[in-house]
C-alpha positions in Angstrom: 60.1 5.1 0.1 62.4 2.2 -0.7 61.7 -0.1 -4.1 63.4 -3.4 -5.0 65.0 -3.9 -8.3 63.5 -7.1 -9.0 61.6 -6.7 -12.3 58.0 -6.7 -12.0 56.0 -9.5 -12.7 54.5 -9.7 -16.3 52.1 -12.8 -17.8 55.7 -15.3 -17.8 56.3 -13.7 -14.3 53.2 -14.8 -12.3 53.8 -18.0 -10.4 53.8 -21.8 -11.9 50.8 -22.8 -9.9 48.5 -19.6 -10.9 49.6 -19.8 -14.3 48.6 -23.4 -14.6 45.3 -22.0 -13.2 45.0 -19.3 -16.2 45.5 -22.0 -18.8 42.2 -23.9 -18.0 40.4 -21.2 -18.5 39.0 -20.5 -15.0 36.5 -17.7 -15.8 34.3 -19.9 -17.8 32.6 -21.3 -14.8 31.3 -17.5 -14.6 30.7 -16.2 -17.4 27.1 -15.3 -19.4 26.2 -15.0 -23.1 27.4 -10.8 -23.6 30.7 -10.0 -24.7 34.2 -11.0 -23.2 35.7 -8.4 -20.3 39.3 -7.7 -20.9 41.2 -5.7 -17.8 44.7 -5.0 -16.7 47.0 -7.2 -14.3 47.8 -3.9 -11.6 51.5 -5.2 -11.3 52.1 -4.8 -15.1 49.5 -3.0 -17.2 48.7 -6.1 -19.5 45.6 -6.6 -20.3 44.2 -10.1 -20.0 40.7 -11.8 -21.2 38.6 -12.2 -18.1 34.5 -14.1 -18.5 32.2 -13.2 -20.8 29.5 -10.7 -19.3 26.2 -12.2 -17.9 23.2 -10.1 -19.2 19.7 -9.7 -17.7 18.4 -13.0 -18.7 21.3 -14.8 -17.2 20.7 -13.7 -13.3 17.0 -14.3 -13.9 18.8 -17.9 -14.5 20.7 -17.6 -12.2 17.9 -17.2 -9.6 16.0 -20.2 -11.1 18.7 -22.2 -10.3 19.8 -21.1 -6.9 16.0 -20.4 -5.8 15.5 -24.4 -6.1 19.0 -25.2 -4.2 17.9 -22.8 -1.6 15.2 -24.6 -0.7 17.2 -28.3 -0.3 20.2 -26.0 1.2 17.7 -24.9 4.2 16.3 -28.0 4.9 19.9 -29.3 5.7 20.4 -28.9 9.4 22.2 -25.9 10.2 25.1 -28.8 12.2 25.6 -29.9 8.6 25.8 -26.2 7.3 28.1 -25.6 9.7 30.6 -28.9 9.2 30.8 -27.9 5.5 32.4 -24.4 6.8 35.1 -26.2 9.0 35.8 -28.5 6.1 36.6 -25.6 3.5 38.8 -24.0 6.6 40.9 -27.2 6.2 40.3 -27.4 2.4 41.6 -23.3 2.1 45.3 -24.1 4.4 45.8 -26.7 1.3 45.3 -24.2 -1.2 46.4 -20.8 0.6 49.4 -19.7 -1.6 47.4 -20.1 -4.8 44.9 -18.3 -3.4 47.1 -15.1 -2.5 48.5 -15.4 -5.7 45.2 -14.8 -7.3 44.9 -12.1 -4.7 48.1 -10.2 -5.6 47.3 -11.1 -9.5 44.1 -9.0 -9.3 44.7 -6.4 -7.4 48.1 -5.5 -6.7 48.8 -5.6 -3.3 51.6 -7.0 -1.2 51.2 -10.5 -0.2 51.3 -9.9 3.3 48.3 -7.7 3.1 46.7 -10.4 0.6 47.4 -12.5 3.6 45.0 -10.2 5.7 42.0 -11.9 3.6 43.4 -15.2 3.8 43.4 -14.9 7.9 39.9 -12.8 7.9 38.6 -15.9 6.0 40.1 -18.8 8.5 38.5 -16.8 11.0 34.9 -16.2 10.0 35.0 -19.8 8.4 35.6 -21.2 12.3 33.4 -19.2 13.9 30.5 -19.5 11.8 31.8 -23.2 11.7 31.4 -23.1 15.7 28.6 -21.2 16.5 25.7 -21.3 13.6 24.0 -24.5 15.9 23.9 -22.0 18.6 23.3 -18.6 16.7 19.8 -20.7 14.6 18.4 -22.4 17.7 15.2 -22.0 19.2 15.1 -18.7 21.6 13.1 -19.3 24.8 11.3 -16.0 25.7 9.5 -15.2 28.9 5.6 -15.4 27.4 2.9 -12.9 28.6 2.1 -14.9 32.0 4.4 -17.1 33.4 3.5 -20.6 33.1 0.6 -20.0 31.2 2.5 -18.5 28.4 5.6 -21.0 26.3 6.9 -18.4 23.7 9.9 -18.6 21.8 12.0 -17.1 18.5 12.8 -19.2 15.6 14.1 -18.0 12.5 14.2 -18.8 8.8 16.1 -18.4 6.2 15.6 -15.2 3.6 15.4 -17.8 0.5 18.2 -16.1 -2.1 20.5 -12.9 -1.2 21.7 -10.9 -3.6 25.7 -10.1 -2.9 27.4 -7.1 -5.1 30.9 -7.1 -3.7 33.9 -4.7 -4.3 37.2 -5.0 -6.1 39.2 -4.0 -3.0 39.5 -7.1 -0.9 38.7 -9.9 -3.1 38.1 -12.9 -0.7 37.2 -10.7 2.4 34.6 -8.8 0.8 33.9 -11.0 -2.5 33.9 -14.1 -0.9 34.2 -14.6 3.1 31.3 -12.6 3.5 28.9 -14.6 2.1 29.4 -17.6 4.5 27.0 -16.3 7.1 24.4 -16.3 4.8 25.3 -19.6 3.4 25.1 -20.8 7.1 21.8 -18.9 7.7 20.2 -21.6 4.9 20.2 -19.2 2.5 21.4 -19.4 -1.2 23.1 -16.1 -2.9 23.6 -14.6 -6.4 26.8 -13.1 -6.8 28.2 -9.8 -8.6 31.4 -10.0 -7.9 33.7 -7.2 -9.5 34.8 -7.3 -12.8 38.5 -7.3 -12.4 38.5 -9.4 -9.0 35.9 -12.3 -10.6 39.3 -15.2 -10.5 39.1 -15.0 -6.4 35.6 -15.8 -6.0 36.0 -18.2 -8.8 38.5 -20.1 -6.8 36.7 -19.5 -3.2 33.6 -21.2 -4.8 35.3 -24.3 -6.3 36.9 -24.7 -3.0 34.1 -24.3 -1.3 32.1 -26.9 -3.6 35.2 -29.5 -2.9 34.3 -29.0 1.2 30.6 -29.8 0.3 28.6 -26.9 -1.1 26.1 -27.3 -3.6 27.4 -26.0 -6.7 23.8 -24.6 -7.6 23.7 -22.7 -4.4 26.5 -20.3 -5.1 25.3 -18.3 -8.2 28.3 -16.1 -9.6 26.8 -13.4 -12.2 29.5 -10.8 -12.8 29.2 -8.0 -15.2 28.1 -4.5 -15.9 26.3 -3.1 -13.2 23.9 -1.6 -16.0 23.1 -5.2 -16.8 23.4 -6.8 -13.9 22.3 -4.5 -11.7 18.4 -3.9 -12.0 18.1 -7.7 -12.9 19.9 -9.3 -9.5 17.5 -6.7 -7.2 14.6 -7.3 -8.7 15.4 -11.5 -8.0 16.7 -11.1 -4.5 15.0 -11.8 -1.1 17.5 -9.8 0.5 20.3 -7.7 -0.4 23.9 -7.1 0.6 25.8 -4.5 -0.6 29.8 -3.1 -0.2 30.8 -0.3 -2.0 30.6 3.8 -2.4 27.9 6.0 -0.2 26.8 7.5 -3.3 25.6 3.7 -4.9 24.7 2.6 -1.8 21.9 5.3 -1.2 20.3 4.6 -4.5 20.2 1.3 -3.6 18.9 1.6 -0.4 16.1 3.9 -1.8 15.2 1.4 -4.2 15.3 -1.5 -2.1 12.9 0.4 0.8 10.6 0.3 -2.4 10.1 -2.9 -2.1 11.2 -3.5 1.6 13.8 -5.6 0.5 16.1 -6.2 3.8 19.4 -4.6 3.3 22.7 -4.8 4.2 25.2 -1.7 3.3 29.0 -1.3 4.1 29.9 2.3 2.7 32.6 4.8 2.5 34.5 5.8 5.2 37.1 8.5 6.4 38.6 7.1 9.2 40.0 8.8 12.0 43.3 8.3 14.3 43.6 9.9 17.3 46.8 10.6 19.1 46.0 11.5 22.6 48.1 13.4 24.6 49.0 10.4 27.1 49.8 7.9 23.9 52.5 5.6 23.8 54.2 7.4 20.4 56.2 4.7 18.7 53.6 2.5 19.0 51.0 5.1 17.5 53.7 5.7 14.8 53.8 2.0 14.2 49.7 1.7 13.9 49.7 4.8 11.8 51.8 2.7 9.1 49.8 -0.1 8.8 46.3 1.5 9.2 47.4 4.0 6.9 49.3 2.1 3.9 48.1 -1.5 4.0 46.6 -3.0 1.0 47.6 0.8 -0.4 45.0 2.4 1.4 42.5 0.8 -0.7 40.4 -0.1 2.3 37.3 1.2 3.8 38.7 1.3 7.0 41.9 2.7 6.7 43.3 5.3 8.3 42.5 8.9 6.3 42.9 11.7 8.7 45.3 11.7 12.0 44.8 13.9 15.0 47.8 14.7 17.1 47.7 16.5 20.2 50.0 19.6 19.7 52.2 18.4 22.2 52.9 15.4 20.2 52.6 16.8 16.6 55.9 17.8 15.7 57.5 14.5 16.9 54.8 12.1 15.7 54.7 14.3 12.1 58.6 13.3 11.9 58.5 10.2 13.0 55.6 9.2 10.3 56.9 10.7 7.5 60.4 8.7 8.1 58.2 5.4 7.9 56.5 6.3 5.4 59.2 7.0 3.4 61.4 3.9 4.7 58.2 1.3 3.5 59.7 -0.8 0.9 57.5 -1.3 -2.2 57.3 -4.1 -4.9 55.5 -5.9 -7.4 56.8 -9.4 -6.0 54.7 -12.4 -5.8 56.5 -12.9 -2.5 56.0 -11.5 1.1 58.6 -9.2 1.9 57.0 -6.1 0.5 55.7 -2.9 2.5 53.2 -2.5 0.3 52.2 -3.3 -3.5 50.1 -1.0 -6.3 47.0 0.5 -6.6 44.8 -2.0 -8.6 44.3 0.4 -11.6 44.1 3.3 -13.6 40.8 5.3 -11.7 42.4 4.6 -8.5 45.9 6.0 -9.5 43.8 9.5 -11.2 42.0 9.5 -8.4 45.0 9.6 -5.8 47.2 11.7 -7.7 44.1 14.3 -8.2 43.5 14.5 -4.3 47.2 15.1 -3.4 47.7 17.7 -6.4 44.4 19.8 -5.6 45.7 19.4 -1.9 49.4 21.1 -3.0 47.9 23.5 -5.1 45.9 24.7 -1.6 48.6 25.0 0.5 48.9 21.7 1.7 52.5 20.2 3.0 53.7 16.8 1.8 55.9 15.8 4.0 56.3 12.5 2.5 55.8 10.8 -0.9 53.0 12.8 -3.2 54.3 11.1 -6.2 53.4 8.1 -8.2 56.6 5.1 -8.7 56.1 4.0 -12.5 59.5 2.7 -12.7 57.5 -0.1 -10.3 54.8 -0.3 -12.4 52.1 1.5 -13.8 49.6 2.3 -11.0 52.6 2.8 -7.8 52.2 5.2 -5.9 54.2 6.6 -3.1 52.8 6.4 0.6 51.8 9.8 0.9 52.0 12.0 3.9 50.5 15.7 4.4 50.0 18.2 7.1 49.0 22.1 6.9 46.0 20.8 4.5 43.4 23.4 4.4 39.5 23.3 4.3 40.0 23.8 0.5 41.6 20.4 0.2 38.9 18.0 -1.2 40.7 15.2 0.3 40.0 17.2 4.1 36.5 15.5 3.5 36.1 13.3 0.8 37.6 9.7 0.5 40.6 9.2 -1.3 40.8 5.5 -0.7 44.7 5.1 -1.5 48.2 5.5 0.3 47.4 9.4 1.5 47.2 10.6 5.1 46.5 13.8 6.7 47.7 15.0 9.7 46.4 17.8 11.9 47.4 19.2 15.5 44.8 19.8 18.2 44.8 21.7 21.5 43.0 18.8 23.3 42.0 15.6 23.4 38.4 16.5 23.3 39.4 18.6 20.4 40.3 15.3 18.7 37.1 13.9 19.2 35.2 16.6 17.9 37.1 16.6 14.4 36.8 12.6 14.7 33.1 13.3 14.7 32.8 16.4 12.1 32.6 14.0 9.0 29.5 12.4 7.2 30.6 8.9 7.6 31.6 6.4 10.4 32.5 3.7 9.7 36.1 2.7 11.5 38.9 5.0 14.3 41.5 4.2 16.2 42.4 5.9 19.9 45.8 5.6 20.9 46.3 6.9 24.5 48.0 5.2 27.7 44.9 5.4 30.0 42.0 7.1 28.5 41.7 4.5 25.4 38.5 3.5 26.4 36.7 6.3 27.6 37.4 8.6 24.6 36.6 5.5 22.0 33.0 5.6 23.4 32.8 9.3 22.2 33.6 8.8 18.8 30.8 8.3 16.4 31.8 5.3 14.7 30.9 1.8 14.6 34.3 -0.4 15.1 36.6 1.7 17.4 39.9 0.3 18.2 41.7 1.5 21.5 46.2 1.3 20.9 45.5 -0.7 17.3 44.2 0.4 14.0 41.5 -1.7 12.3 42.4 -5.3 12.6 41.4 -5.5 16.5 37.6 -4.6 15.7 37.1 -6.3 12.1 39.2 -9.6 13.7 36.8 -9.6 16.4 34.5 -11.6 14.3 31.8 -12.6 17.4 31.4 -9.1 18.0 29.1 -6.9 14.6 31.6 -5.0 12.1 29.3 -2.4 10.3 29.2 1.8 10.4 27.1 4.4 11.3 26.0 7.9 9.2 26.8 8.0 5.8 28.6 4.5 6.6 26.1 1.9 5.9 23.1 -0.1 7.7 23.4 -3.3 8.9 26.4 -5.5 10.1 28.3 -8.9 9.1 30.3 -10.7 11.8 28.8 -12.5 15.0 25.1 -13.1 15.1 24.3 -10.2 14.0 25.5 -11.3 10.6 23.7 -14.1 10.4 20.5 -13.3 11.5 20.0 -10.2 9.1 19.6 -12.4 6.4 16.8 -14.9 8.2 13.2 -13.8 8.9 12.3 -13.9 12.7 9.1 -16.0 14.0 7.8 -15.4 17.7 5.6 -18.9 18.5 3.7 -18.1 21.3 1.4 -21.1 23.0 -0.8 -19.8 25.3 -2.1 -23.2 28.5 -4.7 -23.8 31.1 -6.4 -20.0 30.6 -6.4 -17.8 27.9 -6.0 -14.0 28.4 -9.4 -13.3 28.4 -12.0 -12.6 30.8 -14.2 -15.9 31.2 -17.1 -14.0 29.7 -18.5 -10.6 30.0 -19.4 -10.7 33.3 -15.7 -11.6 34.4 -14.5 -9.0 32.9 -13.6 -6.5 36.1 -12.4 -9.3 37.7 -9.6 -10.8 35.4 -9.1 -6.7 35.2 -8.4 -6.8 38.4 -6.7 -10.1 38.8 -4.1 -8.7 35.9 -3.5 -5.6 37.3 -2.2 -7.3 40.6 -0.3 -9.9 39.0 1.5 -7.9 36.6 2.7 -5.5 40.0 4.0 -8.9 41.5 5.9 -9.2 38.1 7.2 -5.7 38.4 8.4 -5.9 42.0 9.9 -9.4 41.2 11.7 -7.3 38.1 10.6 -10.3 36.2 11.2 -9.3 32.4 
């Protein structure tokens, strides 16, 4: 592990055009009538005034408000949804470096992997931008009869979704993924987290300069305590990115009131080395699915499998990388990778790699937090021997930390891929059998010879997990139509079907049984 000697940033440090942004006082636009938040910059420690909390009563506001918009928002065609998407893609490449600077400001990572958001958002922005005319319009079905029945799907909007959205990527998960359901017609109340409020701040007032009703972007940040109870009971539907354990009990309370859900969860993601893989380039993808954004990402890279005949080499080779990624708190791209984002994440990392040494695990490379960088660094971590002691064998660690295990086969590899509660993301890395092995893991984004960014930048295709990994999905139109209601309109011509009156009745019995076996040797649908 490499660190530059440039000194890290502090309040004076931060960039001229963010710290023109802090001086107008940004967070008012979100903030309630309880008491003013105060958390730390992750580069430097300092603390800084944030909003002012929004209680109960101000998302039962909040809903007032947006539960009007909603309904002038849906009326709009979904063409003019859609051209106020491609006008806020143009309206973010003007405004793109303050943007990653609030990024980097908030959470600590290197710019290039605050630049992962950035590109995740120009990407769902144009195809959402593209396709919502075709994902919203009216579905020809084949009716009951053939000519006698016209049915097709329509859909309709939700009303107002209820978005709680994580600290760990900002404007991908905080912001970008409300955009389907803005396109859907919908209009959303927002509980973005408390130390990652400034990016949704800015994503909104960008997204208001392309054309968006003000009133039909709601943000409501605050305690989940507060906030919480108040923005289910208001919501038509529900979306929801965060831990397993938080995710359940929302679940169980939305099935209460059959409240559609969506749910991204934990994950520990898998990598499997085959035995025919191309090694540097597993190496490489081991890096970056491994350490980017610090491992603070639900679909990094947690555990590696290596066939034996592979281990030793890979294990070397990994470690060396690991060790050779340069780290910084720069407001610049250069970086390898940047800080955790705060004090629970650093415990929480340096707890998992100690109880993993104390075992019997190996650390083959970092194990150690960098404070001389700043106070939440920590080294990219590498370990191997870990026994089934090791809490971190199991349980998410969600930072810089990677273990790596041998196997006797590839089919071994699968089976350990699959002997976990969650599945959410893997990665296959083999020369020939890529694709046939990825359809025996038990996850739902599998990437064949990459890591995660050929699944989750597949936006036409459904990101989501299965297991302990969450329901639902965003991307493609499977992300847009989980927050719209679904209508079959079925008009029925010339006969109903119905026997003519009670003496017809073995007749059209009959008359339906043969016409139904011309439809099933025809393989009609």
């Amino acid at each position: 592990m490499r660190s530059e000697s440039a000194a890290a940033p502090t309040a004076s440090h931060v960039t001229a055009a963010l710290r023109d942004l802090l001086d107008t006082d940004p967070y008012a636009e979100a903030s309630g009538s309880g008491t003013r938040v105060r958390s730390p910059e992750p580069f430097t420690g300092e603390e800084f005034d944030r909003f002012a909390q929004n209680t109960a009563a101000d998302v039962e506001a909040a809903y007032t408000t947006a539960r009007i918009a909603a309904r002038a928002w849906a009326a709009q065609s979904p063409e003019h949804r859609a051209k106020v998407l491609m006008r806020l893609h143009s309206t973010l490449r003007r405004h793109e470096d303050l943007l990653l600077d609030v990024i980097q400001f908030e959470t600590g990572k290197a710019r290039i992997h605050a630049y992962d958001e950035v590109l995740d958002t120009f990407n769902v922005l144009r195809h959402y931008g593209v396709m919502t005319s075709q994902y919203l319009r009216p579905e020809r079905r084949r009716g009951a009869i053939p000519a006698l029945t016209r049915t097709e799907v329509t859909r309709t909007p939700l009303g107002v979704i209820g978005f709680i959205t994580p600290w760990n990527y900002p404007l991908t998960l905080g912001a970008t993924d409300l955009f389907a359901s803005l396109a859907a017609g919908n209009a959303v109340v927002h509980k973005p987290d408390s130390q990652t409020t400034l990016t949704a701040i800015l994503m909104r007032r960008l997204a208001i300069a392309a054309g968006l009703p003000a009133e039909v972007w709601q943000l409501v940040p605050g305690t989940v305590d507060e906030v919480g109870p108040a923005l289910m009971a208001g919501a038509d539907g529900l979306s929801f990115t965060g831990s397993t354990a938080a995710g359940r009990s929302i679940a169980a309370e939305a099935g209460q009131r059959l409240l559609p859900t969506a749910l991204e969860l934990g994950g520990k993601n898998p990598l499997l080395v085959l035995s025919d893989a191309d090694l540097p380039a597993a190496v490489e993808g081991a890096v970056r699915g491994s350490f980017s954004s610090a491992g603070q990402l639900c679909i990094s890279i947690e555990r590696i499998y290596v066939h034996q005949d592979l281990y030793p080499v890979f294990c070397a080779h990994f470690a060396e990388a690991a060790r050779a990624l340069t780290l910084s708190a720069d407001y610049a791209y250069g970086p390898g990778m940047g800080s955790l984002a705060g004090p629970k994440q650093l415990e929480r990392v340096s707890a998992h790699v100690d109880q993993a040494r104390e075992v019997g695990a190996t650390v083959i490379a970092g194990g150690h937090p960098v404070p001389e960088l700043g106070p939440f660094f920590y080294a990219p971590t590498v370990l191997t021997d870990v026994p089934a002691e090791a809490e971190l064998r199991r349980q998410e660690t969600f930072g810089p930390v990677v273990a790596v295990y041998p196997v006797s086969s590839d089919a071994e590899a699968v089976a350990a891929a699959n002997d976990s509660e969650y599945g959410l993301s893997a990665s296959v890395y083999s020369r020939s059998r890529g694709r046939e092995f990825a359809r025996q893991v038990a996850a739902g984004m599998v990437n064949v010879n990459e890591v995660y960014p050929a699944s989750w930048g597949s936006v036409a295709a459904p990101a989501g997990g299965v297991k302990a990994s969450g329901l639902g999905h965003r991307h493609g139109i499977e992300g847009i139509h989980q927050f719209m209601h679904t209508h079959t309109i079925a008009e029925q011509r010339l006969h109903p079907l119905a026997p003519a009156g009670p003496l017809d009745q073995q007749r059209f019995a009959s008359l339906m049984t043969g016409a139904l076996s011309v439809m099933r040797a025809l393989r009609m649908r």
